[in-house]
C-alpha positions as CSV (number, residue, x, y, z in Angstrom):
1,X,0.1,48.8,-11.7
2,X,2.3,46.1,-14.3
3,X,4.4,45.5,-10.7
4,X,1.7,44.7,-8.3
5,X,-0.2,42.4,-11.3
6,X,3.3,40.9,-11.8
7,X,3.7,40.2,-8.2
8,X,0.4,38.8,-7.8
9,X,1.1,36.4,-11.0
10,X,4.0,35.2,-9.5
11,X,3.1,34.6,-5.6
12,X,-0.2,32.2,-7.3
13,X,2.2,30.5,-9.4
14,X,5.0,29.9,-6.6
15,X,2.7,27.1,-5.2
16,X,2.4,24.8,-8.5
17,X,6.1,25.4,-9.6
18,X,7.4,23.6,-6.2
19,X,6.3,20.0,-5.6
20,X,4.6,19.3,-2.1
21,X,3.7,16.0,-1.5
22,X,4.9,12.9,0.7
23,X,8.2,10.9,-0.5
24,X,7.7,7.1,-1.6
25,X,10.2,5.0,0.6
26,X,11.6,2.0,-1.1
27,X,13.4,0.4,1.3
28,X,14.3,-3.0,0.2
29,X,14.2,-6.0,2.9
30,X,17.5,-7.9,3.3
31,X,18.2,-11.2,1.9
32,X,19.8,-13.7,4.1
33,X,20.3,-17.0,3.5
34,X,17.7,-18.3,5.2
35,X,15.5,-16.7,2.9
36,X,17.2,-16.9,-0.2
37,X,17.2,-20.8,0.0
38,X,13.0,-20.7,0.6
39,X,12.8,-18.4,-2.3
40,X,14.3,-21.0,-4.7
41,X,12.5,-24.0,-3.1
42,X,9.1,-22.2,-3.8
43,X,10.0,-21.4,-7.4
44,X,11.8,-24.2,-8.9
45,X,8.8,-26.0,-9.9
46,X,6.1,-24.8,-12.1
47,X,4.0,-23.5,-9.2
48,X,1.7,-25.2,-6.3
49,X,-1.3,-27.6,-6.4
50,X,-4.4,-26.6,-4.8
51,X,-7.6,-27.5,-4.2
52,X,-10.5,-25.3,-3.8
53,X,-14.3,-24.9,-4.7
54,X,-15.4,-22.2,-6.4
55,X,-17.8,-21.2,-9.7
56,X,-16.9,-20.1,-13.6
57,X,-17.3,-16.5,-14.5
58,X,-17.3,-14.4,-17.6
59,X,-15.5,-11.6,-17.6
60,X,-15.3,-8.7,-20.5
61,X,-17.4,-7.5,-23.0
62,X,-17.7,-9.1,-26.5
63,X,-15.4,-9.5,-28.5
64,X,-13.1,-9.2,-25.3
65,X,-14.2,-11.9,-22.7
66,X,-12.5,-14.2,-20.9
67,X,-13.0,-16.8,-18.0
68,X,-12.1,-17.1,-14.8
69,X,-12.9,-19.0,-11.5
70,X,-14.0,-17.1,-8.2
71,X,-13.2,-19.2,-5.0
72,X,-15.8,-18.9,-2.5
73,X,-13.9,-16.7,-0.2
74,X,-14.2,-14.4,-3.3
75,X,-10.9,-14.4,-4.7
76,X,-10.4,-14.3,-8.5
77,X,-8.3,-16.4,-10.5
78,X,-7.4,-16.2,-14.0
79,X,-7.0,-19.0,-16.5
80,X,-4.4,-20.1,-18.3
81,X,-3.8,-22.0,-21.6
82,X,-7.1,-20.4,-23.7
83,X,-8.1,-24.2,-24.1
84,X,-8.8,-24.8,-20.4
85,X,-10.6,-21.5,-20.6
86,X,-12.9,-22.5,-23.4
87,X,-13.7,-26.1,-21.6
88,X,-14.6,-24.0,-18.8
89,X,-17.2,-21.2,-20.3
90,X,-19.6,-24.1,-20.5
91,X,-19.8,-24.8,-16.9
92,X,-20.6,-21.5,-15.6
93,X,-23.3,-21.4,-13.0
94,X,-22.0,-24.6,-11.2
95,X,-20.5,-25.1,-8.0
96,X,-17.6,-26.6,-9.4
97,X,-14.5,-28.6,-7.1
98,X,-11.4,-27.5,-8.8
99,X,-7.6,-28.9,-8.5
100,X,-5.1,-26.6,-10.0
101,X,-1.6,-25.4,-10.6
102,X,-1.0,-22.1,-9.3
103,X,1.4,-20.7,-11.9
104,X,4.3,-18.7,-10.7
105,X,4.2,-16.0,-12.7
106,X,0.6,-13.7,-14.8
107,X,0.0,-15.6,-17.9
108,X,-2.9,-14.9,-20.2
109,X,-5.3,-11.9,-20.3
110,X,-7.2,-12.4,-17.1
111,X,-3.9,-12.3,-15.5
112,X,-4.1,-8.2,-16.1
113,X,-7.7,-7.9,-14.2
114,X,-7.6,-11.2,-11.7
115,X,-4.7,-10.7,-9.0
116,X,-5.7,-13.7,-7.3
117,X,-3.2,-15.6,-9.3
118,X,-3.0,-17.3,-12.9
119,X,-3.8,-21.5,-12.6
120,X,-4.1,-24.0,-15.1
121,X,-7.0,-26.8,-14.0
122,X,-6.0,-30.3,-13.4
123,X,-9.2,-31.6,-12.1
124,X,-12.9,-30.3,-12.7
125,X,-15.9,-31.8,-10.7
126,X,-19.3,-30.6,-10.3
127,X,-20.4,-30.3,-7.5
128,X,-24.4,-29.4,-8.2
């Protein structure tokens, strides 16, 4: 009887010992010069200006909130110094015209949640 229960254990465990799933492929796309040279034009400055119009929105829970601007294609962009943030909080609910700096690299909370991008605002006009 200990045999055939042994057996049994071990053809149910067989299937969780060995893995079976599909393999991640991490093949890496060659650089050429081409786009080597395009890759440090685009990040030698601070980032790109853009201008969109969008609205202010609160993200978070308190004591955790921050702000952020939604484009009106729907994409979500975090803030970035806390300063701008705060100036913005008090225009929420207006269609706002923004010019910003698209910052090359997440800065700031929002920057964990938002994966539109992390700007800084230039240029703040409300639009109603």
């Amino acid at each position: 009887m200990k045999p055939i229960v042994l057996l049994f254990f071990f053809i149910c465990i067989t299937p969780g010992v060995f893995p079976c799933g599909k393999k991640e492929k991490n093949d890496p796309q060659p650089v050429t010069a081409e786009s080597a040279s395009a890759e440090k034009q685009t990040n030698s400055g601070a980032g790109s200006t853009i201008k969109f119009t969008g609205r202010v929105r609160i993200y978070g829970s308190e004591p955790h909130t921050f702000a952020g601007i939604v484009d009106e294609k729907g994409t979500e962009f975090a803030v970035y110094p806390p300063e701008q943030e705060e100036k913005l909080r008090k225009l929420q609910g207006h269609l706002i015209e923004f010019t910003v700096i698209l910052l090359d690299e997440p800065k700031g909370e929002g920057s964990l949640y938002l994966k539109g991008g992390t700007v800084t605002p230039l240029t703040v006009t409300v639009i109603r």
